[in-house]
N, CA, C and O atoms as CSV, one atom per row, in Angstrom:
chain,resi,resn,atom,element,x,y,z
A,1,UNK,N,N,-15.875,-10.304,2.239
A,1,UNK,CA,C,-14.759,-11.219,2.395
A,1,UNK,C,C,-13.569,-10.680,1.597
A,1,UNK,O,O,-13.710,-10.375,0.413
A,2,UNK,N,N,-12.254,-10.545,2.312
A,2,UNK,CA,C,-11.285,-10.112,1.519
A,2,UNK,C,C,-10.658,-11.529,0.444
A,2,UNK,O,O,-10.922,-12.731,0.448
A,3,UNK,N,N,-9.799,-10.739,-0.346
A,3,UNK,CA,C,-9.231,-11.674,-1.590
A,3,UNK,C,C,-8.142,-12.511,-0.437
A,3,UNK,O,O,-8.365,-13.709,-0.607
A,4,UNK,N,N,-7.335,-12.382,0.381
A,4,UNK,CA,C,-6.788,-13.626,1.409
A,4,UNK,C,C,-7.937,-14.409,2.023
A,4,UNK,O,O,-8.002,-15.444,1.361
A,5,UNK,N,N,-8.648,-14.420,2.734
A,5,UNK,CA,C,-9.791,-15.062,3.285
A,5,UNK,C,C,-10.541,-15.877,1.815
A,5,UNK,O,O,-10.886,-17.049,1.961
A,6,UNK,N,N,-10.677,-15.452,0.960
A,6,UNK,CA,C,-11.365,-16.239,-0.144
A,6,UNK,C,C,-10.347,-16.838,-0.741
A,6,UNK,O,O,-10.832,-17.831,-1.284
A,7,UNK,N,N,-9.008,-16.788,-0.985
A,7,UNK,CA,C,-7.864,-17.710,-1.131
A,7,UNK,C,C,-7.797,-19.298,-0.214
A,7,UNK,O,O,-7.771,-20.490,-0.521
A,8,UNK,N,N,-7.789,-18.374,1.237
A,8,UNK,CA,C,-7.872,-19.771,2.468
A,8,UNK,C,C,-8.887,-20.387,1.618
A,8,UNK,O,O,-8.536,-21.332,0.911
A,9,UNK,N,N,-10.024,-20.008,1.590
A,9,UNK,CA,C,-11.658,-20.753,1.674
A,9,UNK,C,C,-11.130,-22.074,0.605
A,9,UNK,O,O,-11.289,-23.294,0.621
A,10,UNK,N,N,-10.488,-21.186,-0.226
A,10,UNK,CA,C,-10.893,-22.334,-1.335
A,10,UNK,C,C,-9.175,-23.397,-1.678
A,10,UNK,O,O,-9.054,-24.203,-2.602
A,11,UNK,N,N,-8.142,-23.075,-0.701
A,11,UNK,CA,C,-6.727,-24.024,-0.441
A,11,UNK,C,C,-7.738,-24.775,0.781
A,11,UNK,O,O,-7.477,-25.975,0.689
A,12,UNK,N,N,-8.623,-24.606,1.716
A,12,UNK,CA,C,-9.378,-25.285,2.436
A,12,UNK,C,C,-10.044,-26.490,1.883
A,12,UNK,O,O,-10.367,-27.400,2.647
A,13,UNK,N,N,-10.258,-26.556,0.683
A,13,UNK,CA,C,-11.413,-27.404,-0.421
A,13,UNK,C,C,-10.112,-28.615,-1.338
A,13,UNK,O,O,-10.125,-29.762,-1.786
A,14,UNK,N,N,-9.375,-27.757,-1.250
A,14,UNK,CA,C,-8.264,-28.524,-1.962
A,14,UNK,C,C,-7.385,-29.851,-1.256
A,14,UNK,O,O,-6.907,-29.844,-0.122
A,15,UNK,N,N,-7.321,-30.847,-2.132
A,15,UNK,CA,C,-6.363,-31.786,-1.859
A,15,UNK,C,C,-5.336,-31.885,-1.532
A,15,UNK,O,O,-4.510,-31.578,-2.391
A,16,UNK,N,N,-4.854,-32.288,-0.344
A,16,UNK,CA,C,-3.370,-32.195,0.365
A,16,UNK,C,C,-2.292,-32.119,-1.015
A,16,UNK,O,O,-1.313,-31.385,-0.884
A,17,UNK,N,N,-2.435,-32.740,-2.104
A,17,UNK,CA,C,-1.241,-33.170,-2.619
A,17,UNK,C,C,-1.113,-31.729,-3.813
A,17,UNK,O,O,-0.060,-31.606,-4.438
A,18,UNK,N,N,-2.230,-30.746,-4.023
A,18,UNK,CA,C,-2.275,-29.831,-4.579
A,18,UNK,C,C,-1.864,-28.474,-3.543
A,18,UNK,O,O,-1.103,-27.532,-3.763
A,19,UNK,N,N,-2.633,-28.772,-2.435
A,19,UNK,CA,C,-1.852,-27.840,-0.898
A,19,UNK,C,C,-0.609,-27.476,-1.282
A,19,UNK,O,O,-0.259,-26.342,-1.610
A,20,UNK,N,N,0.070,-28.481,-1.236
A,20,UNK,CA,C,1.641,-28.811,-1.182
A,20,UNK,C,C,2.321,-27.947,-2.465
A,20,UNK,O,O,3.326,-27.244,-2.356
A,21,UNK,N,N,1.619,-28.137,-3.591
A,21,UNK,CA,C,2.336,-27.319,-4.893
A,21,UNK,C,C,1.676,-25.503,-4.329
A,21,UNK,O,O,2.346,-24.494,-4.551
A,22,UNK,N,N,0.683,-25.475,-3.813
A,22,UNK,CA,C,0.389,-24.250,-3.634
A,22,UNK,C,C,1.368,-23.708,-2.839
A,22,UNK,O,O,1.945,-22.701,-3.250
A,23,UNK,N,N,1.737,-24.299,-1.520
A,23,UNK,CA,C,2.724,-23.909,-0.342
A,23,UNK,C,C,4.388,-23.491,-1.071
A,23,UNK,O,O,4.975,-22.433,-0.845
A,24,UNK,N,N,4.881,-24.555,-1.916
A,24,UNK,CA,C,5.434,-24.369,-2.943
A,24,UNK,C,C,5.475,-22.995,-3.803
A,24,UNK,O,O,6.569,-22.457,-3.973
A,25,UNK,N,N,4.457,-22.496,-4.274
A,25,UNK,CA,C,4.577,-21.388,-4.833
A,25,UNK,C,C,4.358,-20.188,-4.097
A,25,UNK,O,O,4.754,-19.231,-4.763
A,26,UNK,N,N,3.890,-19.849,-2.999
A,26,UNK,CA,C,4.035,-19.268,-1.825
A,26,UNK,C,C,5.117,-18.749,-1.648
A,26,UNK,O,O,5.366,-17.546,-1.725
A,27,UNK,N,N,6.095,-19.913,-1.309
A,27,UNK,CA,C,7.447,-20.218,-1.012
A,27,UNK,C,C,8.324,-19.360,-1.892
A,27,UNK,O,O,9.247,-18.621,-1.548
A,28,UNK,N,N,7.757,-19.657,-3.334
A,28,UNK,CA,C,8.801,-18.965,-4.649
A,28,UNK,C,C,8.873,-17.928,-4.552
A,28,UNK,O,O,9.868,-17.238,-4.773
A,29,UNK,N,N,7.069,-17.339,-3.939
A,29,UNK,CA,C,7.138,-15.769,-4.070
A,29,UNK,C,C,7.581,-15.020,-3.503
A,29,UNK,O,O,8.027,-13.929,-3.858
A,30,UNK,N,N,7.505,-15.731,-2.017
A,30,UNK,CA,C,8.337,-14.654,-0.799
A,30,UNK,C,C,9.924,-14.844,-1.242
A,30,UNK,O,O,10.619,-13.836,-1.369
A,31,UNK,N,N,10.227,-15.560,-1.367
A,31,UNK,CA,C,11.827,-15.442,-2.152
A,31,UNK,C,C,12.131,-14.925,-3.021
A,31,UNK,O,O,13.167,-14.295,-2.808
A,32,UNK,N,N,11.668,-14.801,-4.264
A,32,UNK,CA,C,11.101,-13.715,-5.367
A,32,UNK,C,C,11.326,-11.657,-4.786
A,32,UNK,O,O,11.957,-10.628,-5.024
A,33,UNK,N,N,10.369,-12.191,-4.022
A,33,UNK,CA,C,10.141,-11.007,-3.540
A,33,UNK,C,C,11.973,-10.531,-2.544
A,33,UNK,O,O,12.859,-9.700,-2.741
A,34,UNK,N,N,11.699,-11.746,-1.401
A,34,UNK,CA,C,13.299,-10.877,-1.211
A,34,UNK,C,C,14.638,-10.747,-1.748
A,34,UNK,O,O,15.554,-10.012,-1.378
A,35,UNK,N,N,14.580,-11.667,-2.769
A,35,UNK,CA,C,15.381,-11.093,-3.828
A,35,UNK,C,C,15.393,-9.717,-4.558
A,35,UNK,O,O,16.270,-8.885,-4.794
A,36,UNK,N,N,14.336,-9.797,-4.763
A,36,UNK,CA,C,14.364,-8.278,-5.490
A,36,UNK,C,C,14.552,-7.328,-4.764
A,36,UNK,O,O,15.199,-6.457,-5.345
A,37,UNK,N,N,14.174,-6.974,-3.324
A,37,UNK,CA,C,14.415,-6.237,-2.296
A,37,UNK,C,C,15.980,-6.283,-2.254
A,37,UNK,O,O,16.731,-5.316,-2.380
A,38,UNK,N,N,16.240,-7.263,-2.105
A,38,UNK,CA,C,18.039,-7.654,-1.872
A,38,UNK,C,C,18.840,-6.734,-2.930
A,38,UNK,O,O,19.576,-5.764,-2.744
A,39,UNK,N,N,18.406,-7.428,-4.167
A,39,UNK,CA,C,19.231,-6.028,-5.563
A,39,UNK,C,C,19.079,-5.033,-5.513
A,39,UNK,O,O,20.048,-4.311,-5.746
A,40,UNK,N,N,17.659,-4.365,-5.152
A,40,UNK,CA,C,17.462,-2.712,-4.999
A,40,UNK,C,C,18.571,-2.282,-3.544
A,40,UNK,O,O,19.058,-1.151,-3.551
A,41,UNK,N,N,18.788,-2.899,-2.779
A,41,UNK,CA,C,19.239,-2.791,-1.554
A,41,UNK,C,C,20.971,-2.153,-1.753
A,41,UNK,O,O,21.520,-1.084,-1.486
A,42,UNK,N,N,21.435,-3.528,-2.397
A,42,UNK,CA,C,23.222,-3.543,-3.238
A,42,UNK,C,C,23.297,-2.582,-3.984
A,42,UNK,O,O,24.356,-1.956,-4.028
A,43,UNK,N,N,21.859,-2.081,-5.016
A,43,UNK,CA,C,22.310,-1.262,-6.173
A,43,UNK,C,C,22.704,0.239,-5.561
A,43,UNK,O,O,23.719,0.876,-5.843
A,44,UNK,N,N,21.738,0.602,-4.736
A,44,UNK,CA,C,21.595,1.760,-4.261
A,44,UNK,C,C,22.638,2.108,-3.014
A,44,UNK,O,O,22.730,3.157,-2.376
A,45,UNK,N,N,23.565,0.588,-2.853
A,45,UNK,CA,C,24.497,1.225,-1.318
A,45,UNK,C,C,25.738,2.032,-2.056
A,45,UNK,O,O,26.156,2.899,-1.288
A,46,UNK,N,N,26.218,2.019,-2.899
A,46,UNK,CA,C,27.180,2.789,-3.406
A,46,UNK,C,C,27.037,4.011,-3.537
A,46,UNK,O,O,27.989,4.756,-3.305
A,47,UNK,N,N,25.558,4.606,-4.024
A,47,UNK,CA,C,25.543,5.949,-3.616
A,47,UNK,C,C,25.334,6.139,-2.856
A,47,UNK,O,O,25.492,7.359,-2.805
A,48,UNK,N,N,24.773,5.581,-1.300
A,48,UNK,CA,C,24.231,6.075,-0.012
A,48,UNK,C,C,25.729,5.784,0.487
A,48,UNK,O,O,25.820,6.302,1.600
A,49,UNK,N,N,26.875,5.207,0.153
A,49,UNK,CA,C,27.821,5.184,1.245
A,49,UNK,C,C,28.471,6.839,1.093
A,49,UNK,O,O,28.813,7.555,2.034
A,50,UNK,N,N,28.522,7.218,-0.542
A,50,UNK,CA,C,29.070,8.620,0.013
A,50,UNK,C,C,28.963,9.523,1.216
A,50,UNK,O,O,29.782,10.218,1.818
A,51,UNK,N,N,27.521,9.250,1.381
A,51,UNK,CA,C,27.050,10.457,2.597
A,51,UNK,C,C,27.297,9.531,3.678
A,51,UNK,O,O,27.580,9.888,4.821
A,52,UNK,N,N,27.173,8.235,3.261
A,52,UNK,CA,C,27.508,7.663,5.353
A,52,UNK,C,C,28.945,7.914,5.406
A,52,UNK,O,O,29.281,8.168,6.563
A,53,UNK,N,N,30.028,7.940,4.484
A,53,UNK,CA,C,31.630,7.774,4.864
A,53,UNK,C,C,31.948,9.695,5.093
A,53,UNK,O,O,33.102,9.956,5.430
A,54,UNK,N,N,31.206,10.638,4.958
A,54,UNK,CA,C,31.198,11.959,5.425
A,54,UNK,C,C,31.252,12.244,6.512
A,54,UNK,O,O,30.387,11.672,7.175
A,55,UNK,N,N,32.055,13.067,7.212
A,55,UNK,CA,C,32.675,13.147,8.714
A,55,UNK,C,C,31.787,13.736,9.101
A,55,UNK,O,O,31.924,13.871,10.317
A,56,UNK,N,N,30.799,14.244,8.710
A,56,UNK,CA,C,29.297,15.138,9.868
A,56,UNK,C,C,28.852,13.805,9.975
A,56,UNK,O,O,28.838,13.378,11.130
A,57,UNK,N,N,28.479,13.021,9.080
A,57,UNK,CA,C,27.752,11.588,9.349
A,57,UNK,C,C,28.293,11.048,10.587
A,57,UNK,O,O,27.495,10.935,11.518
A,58,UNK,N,N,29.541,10.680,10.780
A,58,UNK,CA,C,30.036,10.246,12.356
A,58,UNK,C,C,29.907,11.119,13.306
A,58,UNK,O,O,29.346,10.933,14.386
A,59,UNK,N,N,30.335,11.927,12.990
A,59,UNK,CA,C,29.492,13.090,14.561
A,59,UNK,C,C,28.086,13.179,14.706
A,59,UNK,O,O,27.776,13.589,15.824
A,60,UNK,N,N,26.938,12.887,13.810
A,60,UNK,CA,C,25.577,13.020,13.959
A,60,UNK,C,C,25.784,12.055,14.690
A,60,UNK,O,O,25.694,12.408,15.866
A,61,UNK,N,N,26.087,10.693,14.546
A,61,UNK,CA,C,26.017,9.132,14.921
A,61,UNK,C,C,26.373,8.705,16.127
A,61,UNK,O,O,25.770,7.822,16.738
A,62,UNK,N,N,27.559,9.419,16.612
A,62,UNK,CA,C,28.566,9.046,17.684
A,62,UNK,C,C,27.735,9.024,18.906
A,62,UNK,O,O,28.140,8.137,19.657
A,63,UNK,N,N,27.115,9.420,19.201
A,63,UNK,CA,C,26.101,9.461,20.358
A,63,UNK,C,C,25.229,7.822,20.550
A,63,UNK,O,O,25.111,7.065,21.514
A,64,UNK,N,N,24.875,7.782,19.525
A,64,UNK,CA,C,24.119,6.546,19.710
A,64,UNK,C,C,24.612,5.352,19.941
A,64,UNK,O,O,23.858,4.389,20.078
């Protein structure tokens, strides 16, 4: 049995009103998570725009 499947098993056993704080923290994490994706994303476009604003970059591109 994997560690998700033994998670279900046992939010399965649990009381709706504890469900609810679990779904809740679920919730925090995937947001958590794309947050942090989001900052690595912003931090790193300032150096990747050098090479996209480079005139070979629009001629590789122009096609598509």
């Amino acid at each position: 049995m994997t560690k998700k499947e033994t998670v279900i098993d046992e939010i399965k056993e649990m009381p709706d009103q504890i469900v609810e704080e679990i779904l809740d923290f679920v919730q925090f994490l995937k947001a958590k998570s794309m947050n942090e994706k989001l900052k690595i994303t912003m931090a790193s476009e300032p150096s990747l725009r050098k090479d996209w604003l480079k005139p070979e970059e629009d001629k590789a591109w122009q096609n598509l």
